[in-house]
Gaussian input, Z-matrix of N, CA and C with variables (Angstrom, degrees):
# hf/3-21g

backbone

0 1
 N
 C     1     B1
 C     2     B2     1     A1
 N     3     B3     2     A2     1     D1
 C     4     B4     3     A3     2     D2
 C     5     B5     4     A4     3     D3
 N     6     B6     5     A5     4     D4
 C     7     B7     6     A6     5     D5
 C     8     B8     7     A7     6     D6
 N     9     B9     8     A8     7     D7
 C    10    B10     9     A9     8     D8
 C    11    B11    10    A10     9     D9
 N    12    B12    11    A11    10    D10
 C    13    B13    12    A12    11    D11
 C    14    B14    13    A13    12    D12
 N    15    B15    14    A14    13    D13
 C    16    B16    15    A15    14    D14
 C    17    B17    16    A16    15    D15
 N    18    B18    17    A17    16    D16
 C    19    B19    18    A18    17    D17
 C    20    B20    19    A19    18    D18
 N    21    B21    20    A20    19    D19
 C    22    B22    21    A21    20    D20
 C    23    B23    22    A22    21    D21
 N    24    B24    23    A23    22    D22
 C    25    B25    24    A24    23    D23
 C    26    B26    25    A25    24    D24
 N    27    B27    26    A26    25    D25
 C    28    B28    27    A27    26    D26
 C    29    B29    28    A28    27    D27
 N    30    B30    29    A29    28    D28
 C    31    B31    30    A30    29    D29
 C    32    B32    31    A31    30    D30
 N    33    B33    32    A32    31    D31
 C    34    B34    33    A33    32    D32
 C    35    B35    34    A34    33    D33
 N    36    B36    35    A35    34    D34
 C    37    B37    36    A36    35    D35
 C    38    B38    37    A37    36    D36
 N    39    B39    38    A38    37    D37
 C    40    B40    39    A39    38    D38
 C    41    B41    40    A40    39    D39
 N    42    B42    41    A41    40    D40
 C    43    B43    42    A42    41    D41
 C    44    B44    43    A43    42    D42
 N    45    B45    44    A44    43    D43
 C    46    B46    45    A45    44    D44
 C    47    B47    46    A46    45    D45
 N    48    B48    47    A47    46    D46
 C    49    B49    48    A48    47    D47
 C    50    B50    49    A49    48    D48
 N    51    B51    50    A50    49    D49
 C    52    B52    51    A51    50    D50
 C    53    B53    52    A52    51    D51
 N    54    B54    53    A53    52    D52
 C    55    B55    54    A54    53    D53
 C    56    B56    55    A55    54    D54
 N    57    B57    56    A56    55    D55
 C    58    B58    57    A57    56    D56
 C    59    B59    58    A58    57    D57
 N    60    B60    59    A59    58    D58
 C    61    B61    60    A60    59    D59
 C    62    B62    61    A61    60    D60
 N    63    B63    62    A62    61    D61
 C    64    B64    63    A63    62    D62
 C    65    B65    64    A64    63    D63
 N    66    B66    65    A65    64    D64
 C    67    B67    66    A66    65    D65
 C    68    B68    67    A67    66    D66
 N    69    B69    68    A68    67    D67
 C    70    B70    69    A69    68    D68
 C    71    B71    70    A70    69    D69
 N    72    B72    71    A71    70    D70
 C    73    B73    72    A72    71    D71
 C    74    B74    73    A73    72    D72
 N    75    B75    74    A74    73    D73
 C    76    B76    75    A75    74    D74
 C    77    B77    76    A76    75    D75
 N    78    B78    77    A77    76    D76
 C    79    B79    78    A78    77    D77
 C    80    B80    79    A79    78    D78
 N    81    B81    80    A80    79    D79
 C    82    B82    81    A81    80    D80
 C    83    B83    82    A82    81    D81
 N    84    B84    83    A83    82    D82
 C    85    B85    84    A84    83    D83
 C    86    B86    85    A85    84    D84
 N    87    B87    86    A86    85    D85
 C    88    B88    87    A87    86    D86
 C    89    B89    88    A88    87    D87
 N    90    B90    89    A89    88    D88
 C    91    B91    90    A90    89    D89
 C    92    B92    91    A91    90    D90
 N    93    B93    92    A92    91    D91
 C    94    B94    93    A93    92    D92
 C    95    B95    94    A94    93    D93
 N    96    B96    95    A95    94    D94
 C    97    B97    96    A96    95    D95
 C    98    B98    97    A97    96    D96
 N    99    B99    98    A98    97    D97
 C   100   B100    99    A99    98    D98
 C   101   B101   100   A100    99    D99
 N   102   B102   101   A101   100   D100
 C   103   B103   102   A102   101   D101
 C   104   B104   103   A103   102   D102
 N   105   B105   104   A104   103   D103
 C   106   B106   105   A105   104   D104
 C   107   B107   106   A106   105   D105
 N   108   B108   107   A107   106   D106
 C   109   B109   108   A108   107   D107
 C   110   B110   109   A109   108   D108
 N   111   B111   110   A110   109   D109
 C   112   B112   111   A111   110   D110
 C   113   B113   112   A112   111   D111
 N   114   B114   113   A113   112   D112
 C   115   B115   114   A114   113   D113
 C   116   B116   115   A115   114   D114
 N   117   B117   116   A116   115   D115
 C   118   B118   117   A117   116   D116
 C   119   B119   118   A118   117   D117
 N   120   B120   119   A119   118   D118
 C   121   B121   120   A120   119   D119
 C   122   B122   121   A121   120   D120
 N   123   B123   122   A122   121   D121
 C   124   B124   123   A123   122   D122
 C   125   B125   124   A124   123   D123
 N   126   B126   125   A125   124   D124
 C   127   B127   126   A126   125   D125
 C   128   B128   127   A127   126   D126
 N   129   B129   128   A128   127   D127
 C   130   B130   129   A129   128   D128
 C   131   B131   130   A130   129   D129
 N   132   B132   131   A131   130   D130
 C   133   B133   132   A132   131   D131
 C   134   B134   133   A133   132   D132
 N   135   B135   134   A134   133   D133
 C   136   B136   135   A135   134   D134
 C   137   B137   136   A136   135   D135
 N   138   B138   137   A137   136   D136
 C   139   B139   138   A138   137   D137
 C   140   B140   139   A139   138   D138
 N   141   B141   140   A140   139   D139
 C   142   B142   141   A141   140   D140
 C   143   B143   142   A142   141   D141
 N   144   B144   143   A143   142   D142
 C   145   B145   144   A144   143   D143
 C   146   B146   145   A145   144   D144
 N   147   B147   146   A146   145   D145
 C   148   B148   147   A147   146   D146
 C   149   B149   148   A148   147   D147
 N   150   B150   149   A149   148   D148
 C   151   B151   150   A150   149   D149
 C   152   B152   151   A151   150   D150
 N   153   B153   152   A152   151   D151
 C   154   B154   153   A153   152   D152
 C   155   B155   154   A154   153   D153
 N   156   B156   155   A155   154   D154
 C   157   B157   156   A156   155   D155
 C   158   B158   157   A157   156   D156
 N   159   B159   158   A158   157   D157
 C   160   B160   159   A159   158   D158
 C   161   B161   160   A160   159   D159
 N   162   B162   161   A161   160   D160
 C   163   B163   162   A162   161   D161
 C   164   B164   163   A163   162   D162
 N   165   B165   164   A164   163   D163
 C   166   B166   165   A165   164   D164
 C   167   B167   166   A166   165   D165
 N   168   B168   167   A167   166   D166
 C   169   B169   168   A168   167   D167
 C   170   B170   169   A169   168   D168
 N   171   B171   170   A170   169   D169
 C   172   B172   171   A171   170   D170
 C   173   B173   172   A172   171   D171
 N   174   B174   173   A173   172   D172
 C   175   B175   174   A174   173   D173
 C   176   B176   175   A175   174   D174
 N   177   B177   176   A176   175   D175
 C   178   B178   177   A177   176   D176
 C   179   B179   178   A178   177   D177
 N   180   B180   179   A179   178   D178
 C   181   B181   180   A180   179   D179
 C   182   B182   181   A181   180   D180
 N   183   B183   182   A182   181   D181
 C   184   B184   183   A183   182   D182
 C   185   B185   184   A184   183   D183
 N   186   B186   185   A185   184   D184
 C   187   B187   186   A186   185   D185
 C   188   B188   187   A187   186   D186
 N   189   B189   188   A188   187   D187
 C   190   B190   189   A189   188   D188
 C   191   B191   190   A190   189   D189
 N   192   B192   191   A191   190   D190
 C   193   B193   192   A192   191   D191
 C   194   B194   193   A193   192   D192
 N   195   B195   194   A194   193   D193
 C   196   B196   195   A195   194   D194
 C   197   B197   196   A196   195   D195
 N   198   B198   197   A197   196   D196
 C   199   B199   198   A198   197   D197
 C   200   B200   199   A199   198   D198
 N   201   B201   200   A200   199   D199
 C   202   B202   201   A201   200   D200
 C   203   B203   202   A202   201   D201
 N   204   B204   203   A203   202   D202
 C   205   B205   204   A204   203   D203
 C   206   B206   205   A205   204   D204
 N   207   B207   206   A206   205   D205
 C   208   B208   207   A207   206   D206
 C   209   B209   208   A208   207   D207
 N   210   B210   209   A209   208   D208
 C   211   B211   210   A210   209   D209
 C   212   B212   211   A211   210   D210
 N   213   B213   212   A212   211   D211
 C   214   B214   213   A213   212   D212
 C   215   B215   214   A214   213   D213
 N   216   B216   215   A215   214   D214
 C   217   B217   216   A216   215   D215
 C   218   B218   217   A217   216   D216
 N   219   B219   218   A218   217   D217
 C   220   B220   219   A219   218   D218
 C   221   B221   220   A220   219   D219
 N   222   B222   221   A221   220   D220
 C   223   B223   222   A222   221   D221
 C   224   B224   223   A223   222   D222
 N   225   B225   224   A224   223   D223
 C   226   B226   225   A225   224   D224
 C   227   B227   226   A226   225   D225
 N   228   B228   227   A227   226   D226
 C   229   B229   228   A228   227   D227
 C   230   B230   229   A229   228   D228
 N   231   B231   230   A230   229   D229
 C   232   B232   231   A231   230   D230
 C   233   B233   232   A232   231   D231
 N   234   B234   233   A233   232   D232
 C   235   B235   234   A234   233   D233
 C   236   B236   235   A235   234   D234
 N   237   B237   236   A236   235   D235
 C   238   B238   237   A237   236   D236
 C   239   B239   238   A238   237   D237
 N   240   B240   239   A239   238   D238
 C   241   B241   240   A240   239   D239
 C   242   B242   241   A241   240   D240
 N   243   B243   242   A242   241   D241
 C   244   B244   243   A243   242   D242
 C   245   B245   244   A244   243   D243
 N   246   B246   245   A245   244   D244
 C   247   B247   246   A246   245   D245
 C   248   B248   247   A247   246   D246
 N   249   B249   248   A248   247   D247
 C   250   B250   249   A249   248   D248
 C   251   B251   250   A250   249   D249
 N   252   B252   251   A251   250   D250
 C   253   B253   252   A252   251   D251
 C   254   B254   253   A253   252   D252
 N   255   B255   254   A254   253   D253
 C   256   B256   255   A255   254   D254
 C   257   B257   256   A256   255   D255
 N   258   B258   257   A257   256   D256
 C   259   B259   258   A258   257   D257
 C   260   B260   259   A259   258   D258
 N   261   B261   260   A260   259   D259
 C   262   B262   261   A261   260   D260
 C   263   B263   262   A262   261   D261
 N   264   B264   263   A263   262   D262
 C   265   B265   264   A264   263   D263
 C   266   B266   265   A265   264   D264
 N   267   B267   266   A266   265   D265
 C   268   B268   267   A267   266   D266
 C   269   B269   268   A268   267   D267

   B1=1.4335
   B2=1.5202
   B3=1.4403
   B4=1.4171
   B5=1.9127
   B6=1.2992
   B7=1.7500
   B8=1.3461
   B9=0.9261
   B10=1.5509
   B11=1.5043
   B12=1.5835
   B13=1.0818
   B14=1.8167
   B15=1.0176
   B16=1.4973
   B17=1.1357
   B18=0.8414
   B19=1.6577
   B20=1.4862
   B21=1.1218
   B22=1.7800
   B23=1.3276
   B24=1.4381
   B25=1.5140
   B26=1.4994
   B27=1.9227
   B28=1.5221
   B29=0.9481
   B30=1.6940
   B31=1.5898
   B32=1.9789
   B33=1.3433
   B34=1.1120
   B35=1.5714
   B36=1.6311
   B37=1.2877
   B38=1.2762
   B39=1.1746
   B40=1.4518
   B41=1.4861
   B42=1.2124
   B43=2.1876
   B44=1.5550
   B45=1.5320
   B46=1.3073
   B47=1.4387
   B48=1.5913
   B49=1.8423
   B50=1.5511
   B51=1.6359
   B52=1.4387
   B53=0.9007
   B54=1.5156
   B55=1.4534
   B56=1.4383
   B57=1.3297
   B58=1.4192
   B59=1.7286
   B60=1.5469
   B61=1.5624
   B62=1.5352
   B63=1.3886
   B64=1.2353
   B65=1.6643
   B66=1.4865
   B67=1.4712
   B68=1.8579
   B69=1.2809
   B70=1.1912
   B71=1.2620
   B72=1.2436
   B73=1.4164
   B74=1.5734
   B75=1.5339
   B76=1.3603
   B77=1.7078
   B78=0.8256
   B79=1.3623
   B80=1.9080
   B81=1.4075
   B82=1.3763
   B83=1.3302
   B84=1.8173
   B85=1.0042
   B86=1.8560
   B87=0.9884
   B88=1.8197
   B89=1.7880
   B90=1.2593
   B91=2.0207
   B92=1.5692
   B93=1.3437
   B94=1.4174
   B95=1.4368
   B96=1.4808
   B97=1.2881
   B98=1.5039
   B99=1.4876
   B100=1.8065
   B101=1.2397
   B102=1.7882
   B103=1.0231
   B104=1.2773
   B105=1.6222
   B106=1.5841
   B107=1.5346
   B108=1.2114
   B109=1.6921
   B110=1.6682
   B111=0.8572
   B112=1.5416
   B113=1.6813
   B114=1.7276
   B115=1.7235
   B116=1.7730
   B117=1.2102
   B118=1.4369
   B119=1.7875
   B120=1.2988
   B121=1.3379
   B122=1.4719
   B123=1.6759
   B124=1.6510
   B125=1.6981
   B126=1.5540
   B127=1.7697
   B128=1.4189
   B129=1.6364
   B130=1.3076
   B131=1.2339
   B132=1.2430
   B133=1.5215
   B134=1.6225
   B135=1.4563
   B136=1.5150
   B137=1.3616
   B138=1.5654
   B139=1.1040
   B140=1.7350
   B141=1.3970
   B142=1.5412
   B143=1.9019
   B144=1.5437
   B145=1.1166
   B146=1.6726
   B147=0.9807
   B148=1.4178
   B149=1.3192
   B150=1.4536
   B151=1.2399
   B152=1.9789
   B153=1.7454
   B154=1.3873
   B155=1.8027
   B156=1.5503
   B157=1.4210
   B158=1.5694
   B159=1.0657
   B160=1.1941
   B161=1.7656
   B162=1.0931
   B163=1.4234
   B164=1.9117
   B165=1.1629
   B166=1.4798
   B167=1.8578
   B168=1.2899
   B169=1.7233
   B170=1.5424
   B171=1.4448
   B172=1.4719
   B173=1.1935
   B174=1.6066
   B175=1.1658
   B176=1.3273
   B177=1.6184
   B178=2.0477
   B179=1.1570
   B180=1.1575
   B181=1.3917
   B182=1.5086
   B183=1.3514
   B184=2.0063
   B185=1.4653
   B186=1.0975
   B187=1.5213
   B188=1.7437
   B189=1.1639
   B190=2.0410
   B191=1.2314
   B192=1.5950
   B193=1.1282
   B194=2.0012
   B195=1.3818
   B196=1.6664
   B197=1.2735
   B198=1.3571
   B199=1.9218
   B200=1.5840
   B201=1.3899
   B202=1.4146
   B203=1.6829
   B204=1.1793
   B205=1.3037
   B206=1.6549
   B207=1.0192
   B208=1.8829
   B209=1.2191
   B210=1.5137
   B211=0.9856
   B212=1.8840
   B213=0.9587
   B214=1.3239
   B215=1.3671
   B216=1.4774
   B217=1.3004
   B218=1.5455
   B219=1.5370
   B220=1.8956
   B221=1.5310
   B222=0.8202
   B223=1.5391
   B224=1.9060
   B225=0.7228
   B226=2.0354
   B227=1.5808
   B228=1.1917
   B229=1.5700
   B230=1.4068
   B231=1.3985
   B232=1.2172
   B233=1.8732
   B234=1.5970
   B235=1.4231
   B236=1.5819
   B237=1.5422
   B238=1.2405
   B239=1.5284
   B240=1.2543
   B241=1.3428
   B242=1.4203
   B243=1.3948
   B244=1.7294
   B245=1.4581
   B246=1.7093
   B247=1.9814
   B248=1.1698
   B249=1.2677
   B250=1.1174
   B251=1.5081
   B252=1.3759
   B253=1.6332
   B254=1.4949
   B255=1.0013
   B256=1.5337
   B257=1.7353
   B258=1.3298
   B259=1.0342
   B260=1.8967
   B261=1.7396
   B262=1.3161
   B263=1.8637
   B264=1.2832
   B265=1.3304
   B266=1.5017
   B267=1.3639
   B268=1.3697
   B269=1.6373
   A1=108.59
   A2=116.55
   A3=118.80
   A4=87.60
   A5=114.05
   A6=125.38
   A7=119.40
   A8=138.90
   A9=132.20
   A10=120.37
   A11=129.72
   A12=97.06
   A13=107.09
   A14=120.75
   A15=114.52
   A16=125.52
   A17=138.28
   A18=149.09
   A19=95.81
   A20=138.36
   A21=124.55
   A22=105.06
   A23=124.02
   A24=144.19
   A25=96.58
   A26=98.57
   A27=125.61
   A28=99.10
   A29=115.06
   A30=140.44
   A31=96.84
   A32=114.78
   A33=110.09
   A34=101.39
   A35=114.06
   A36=103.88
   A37=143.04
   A38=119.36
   A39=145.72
   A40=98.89
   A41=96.77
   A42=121.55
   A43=81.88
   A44=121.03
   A45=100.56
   A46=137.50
   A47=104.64
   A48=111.28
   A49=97.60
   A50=88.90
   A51=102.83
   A52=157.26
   A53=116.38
   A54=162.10
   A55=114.46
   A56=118.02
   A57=102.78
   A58=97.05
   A59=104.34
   A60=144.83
   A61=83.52
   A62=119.78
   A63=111.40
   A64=154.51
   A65=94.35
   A66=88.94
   A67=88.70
   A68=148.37
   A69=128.41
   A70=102.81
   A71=138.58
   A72=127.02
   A73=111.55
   A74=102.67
   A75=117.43
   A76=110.95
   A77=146.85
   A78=175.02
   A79=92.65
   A80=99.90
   A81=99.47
   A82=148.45
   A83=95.06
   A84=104.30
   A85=123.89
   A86=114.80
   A87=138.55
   A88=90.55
   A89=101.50
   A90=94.51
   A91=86.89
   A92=136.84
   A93=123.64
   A94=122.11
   A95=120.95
   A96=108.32
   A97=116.70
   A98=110.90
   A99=125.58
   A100=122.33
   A101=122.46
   A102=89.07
   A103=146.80
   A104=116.45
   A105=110.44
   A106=122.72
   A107=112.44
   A108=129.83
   A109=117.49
   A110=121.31
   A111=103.15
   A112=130.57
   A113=94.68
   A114=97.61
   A115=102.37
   A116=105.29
   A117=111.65
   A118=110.41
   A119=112.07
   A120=115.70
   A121=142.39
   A122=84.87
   A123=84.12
   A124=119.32
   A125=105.02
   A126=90.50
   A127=111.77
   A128=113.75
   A129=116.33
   A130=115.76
   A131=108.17
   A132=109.64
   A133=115.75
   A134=107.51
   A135=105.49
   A136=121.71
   A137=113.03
   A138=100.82
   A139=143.50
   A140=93.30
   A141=110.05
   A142=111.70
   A143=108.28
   A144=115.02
   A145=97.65
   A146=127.49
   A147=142.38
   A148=107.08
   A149=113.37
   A150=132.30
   A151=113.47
   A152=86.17
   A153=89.10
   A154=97.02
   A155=97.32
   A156=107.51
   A157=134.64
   A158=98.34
   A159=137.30
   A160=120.65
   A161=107.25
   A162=114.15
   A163=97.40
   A164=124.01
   A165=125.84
   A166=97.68
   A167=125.68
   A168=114.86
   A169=136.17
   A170=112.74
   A171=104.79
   A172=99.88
   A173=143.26
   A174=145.55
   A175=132.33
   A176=78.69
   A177=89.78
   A178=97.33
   A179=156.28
   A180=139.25
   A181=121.72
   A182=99.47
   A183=103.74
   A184=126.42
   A185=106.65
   A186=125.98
   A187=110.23
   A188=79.18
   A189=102.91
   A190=96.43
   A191=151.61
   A192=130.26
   A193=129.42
   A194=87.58
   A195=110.42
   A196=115.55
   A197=82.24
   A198=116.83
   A199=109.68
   A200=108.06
   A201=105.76
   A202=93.51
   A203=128.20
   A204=133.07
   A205=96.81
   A206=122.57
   A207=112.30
   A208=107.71
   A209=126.09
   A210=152.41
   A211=134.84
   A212=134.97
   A213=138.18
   A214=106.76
   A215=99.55
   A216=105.91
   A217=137.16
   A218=103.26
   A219=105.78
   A220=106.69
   A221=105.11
   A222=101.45
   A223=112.56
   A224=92.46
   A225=92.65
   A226=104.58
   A227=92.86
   A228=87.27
   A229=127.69
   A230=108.11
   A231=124.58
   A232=120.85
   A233=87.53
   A234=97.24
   A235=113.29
   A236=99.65
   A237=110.70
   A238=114.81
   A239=130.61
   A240=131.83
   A241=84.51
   A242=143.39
   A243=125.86
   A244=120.97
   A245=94.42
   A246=105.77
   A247=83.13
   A248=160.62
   A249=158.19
   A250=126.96
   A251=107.59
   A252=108.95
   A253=108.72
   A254=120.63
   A255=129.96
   A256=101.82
   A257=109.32
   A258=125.18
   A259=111.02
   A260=97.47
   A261=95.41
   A262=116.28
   A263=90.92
   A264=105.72
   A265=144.36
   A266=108.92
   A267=112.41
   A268=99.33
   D1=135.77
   D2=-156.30
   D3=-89.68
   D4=140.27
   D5=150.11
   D6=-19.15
   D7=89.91
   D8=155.38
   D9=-56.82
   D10=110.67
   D11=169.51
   D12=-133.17
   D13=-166.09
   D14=-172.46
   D15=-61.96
   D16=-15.37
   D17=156.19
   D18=-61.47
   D19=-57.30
   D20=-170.44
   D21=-99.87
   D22=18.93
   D23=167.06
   D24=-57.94
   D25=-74.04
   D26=-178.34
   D27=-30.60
   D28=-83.95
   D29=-154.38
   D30=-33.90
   D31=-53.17
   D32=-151.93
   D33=-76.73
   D34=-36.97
   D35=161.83
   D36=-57.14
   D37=-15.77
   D38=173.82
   D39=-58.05
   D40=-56.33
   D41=-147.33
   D42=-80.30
   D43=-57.83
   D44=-177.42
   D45=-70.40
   D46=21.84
   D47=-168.51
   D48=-107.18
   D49=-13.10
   D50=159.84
   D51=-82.01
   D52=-1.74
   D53=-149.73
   D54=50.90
   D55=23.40
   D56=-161.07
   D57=-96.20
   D58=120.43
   D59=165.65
   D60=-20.47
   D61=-96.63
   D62=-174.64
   D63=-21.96
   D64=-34.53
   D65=173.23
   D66=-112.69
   D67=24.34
   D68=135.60
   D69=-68.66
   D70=-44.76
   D71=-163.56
   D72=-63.52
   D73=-45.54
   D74=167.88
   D75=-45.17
   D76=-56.68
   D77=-179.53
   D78=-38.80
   D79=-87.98
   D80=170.91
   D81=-45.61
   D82=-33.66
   D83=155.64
   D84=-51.67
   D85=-53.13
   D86=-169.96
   D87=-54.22
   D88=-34.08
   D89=-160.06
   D90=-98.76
   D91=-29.94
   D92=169.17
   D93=-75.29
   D94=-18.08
   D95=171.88
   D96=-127.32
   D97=36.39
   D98=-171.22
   D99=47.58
   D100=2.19
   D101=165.85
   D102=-94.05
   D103=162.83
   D104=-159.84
   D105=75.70
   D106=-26.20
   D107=-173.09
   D108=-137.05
   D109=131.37
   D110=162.29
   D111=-68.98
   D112=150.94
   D113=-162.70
   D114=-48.09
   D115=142.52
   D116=175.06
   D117=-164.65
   D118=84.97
   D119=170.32
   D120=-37.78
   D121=-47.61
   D122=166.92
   D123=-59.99
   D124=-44.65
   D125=169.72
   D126=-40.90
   D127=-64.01
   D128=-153.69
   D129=-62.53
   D130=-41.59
   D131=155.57
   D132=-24.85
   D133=-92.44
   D134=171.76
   D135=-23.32
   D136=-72.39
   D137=-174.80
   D138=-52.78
   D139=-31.92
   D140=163.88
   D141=-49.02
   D142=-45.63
   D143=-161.94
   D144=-65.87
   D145=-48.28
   D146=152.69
   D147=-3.83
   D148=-90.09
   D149=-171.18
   D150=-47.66
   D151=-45.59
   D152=-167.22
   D153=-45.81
   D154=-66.87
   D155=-179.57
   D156=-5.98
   D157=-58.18
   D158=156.47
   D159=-42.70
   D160=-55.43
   D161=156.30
   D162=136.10
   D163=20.06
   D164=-177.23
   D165=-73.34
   D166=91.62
   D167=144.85
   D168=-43.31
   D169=-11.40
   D170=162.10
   D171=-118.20
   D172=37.58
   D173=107.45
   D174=-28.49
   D175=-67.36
   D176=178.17
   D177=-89.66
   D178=13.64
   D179=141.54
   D180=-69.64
   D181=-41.97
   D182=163.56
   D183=-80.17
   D184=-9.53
   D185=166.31
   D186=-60.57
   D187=-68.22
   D188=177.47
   D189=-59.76
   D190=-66.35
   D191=-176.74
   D192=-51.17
   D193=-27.73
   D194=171.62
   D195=-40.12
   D196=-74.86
   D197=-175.90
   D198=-52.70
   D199=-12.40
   D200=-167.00
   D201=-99.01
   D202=-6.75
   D203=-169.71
   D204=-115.72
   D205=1.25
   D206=174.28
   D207=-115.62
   D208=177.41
   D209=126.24
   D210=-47.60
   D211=127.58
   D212=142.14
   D213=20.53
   D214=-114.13
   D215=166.37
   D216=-14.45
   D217=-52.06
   D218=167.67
   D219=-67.17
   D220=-40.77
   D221=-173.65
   D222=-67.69
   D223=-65.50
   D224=151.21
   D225=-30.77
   D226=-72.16
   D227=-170.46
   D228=-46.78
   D229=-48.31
   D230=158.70
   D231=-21.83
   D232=-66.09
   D233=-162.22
   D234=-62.76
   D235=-31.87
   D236=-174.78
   D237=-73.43
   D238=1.69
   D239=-169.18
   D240=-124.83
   D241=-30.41
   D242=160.66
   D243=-43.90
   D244=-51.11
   D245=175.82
   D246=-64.84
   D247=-130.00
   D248=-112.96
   D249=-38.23
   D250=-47.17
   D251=163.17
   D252=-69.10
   D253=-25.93
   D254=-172.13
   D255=-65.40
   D256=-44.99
   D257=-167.34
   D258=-70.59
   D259=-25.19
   D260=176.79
   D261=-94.56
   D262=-58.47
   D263=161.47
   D264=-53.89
   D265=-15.08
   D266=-167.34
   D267=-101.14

């Protein structure tokens, strides 16, 4: 797995205002495995959900591993901050 670091932090946020599957996936990836960011599921969560959306299958495969590591509540949370970017971005 290649380094994430803040410079392709941006890039991917950029790409993902764009809808592009890829750097949401990228994205989630970065908040599920710290890099560049610290670990934080509920992002990755979201962001995965993103991607899946989108149509990424190892989205919802890292999604599902996510979900298997939260709670209820994060996962809510999660979802609710996807509708929400969704809501801006989409």
């Amino acid at each position: 797995m290649a380094c994430i670091d803040v410079d392709s932090l941006t890039q991917y946020e950029a790409d993902a205002k764009q809808g592009r599957a890829d750097a949401l996936y990228n994205l989630g990836l970065a908040y599920s495995t710290g890099q560049g960011v610290g670990v934080d599921y509920v992002a990755a969560h979201k962001w995965f959900n993103l991607a899946a959306i989108k149509g990424s299958d190892i989205a919802k495969r890292w999604r599902a591993q996510i979900a298997a590591e939260m709670n209820t509540s994060q996962i809510a949370e999660a979802q609710r901050l996807a509708r929400e970017w969704l809501s801006i971005f989409h």
